[in-house]
C-alpha positions in Angstrom: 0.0 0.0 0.0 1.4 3.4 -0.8 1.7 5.8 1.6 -1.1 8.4 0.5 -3.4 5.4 0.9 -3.0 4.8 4.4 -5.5 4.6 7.2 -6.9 7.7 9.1 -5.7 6.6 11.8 -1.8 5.9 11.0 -2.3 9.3 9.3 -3.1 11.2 12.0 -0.6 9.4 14.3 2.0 10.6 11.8 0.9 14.4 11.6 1.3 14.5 15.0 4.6 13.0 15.2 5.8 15.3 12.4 6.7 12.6 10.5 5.3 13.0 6.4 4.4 10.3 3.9 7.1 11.6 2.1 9.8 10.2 4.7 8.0 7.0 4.8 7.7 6.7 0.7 11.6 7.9 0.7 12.4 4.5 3.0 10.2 2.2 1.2 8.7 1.5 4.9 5.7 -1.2 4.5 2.6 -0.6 5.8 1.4 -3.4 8.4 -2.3 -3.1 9.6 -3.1 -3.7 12.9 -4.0 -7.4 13.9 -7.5 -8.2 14.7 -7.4 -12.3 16.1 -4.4 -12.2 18.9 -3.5 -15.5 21.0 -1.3 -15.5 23.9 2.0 -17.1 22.4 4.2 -16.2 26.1 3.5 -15.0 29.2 6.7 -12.8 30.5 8.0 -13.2 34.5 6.5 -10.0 35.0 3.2 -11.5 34.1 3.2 -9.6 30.6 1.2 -11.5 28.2 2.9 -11.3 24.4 -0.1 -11.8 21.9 0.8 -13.1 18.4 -1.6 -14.0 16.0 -3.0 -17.8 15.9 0.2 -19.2 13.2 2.9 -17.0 14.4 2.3 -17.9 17.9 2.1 -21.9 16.9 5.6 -21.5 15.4 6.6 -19.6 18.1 6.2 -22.1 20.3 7.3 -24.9 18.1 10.7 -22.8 17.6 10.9 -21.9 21.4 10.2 -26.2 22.5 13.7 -27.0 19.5 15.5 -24.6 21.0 14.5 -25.8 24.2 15.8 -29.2 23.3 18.7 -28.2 22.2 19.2 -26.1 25.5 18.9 -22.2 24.2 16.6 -19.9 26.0 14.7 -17.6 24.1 12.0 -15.2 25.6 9.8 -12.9 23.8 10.8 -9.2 25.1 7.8 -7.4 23.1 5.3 -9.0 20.5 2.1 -7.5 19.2 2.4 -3.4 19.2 -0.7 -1.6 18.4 -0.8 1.6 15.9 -1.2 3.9 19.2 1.4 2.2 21.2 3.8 2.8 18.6 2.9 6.5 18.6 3.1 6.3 22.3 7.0 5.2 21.9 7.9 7.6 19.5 6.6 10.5 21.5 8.4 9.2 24.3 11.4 9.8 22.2 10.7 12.9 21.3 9.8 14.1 24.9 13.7 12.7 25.4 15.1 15.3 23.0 16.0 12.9 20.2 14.8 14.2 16.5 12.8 12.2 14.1 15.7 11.0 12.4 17.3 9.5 15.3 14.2 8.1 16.3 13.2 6.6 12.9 16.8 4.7 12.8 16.0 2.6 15.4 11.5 2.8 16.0 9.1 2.1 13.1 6.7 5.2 12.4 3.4 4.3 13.8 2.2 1.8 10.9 4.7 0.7 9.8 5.8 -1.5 12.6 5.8 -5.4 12.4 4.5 -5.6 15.4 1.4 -4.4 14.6 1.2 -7.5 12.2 1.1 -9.6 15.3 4.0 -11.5 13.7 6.8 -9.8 14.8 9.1 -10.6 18.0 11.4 -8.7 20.1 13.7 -12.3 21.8 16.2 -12.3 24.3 17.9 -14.9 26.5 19.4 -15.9 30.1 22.6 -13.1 30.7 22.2 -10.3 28.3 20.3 -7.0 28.4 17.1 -7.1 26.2 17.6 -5.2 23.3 21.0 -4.3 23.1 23.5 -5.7 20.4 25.2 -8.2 23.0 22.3 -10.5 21.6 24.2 -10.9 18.6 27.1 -13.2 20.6 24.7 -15.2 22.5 23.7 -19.1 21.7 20.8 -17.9 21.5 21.0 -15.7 18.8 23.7 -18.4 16.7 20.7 -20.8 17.4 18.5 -18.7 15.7 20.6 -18.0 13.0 20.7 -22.0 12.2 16.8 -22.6 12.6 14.3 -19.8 12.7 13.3 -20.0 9.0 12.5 -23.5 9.4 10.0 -22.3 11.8 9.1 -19.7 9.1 10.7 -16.8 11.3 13.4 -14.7 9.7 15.5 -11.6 10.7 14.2 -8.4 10.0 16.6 -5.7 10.0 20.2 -7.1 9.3 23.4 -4.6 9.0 22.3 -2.4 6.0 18.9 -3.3 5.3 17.0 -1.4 2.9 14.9 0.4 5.2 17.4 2.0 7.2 16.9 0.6 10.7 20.0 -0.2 12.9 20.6 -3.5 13.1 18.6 -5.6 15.4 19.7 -9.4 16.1 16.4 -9.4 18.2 13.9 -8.7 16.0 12.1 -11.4 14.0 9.5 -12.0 12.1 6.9 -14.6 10.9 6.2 -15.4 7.5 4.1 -18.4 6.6 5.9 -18.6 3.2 8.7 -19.3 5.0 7.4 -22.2 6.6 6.3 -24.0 3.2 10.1 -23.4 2.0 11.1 -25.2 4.8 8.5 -27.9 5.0 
């Protein structure tokens, strides 16, 4: 979906932001509606449930059960991120002093986010900080490297990718075509 045919709702959330269609259209960002049928695919120690939708929360737990078995942690860190959430975070930024373009490197507009797919998931494991680059070194993250697509999970935003995110060993994503490559 272009960007001038996006939703009222991720439109306003931009204009408020200060962020224009042209920035998104000049990334090549994706537009990823907002999932409607959400399943509880992990409950977090803190009691945080992490919704996925039905398929990406089967796989999930299919992946999380080999990895398991083969004696790598993984835990979900964030999941399923509505349109307003996602506005939330960037005006948290903001609020921070850091500028759109600062902000944009590393935080989907509102939107654009795969978390609002409900297939998207933030992992970490046992002895790193969530969210920070050290995930790159772990088993965890060599384990995924080896079998996520099999699963039908695949990494996001690798070193240079074309939408101009840092880098984020954390993030993945579900993709029922990957599973039927695999299968």
């Amino acid at each position: 979906m272009m960007p001038r045919e996006c939703p009222e709702q991720v439109r306003s959330a931009l204009a408020s932001l200060g962020i224009s269609l042209d920035t998104i259209a000049s990334r090549s960002l994706v537009l990823h509606a907002e999932a409607t049928e959400l399943v509880v695919a992990e409950i977090g120690e803190n009691g945080r449930e992490h919704l996925l939708v039905p398929a990406a929360a089967r796989a999930w737990n299919a992946l999380r059960e080999a990895a398991q078995g083969d004696r790598v942690t993984i835990t979900i860190v964030s999941a399923f991120r509505s349109v307003e959430r996602q506005a939330e975070i960037v005006r948290a930024k903001l609020a921070r002093g850091l500028s759109i373009e600062e902000i944009l490197s590393v935080s989907a507009p509102p939107g654009y986010s795969e978390h609002h797919s409900g297939r998207a998931v933030d992992v970490t494991t046992e002895a790193v900080r969530p969210l920070e680059l050290e995930f790159e070194g772990t088993d965890a993250f060599a384990w995924l490297s080896r079998h996520a697509e099999r699963f039908g999970f695949v990494l996001s935003y690798p070193r240079q990718n074309r939408y101009g995110y840092l880098y984020e060993p954390w993030h993945w994503c579900f993709s029922q075509s990957e599973v039927s490559r695999h299968a």
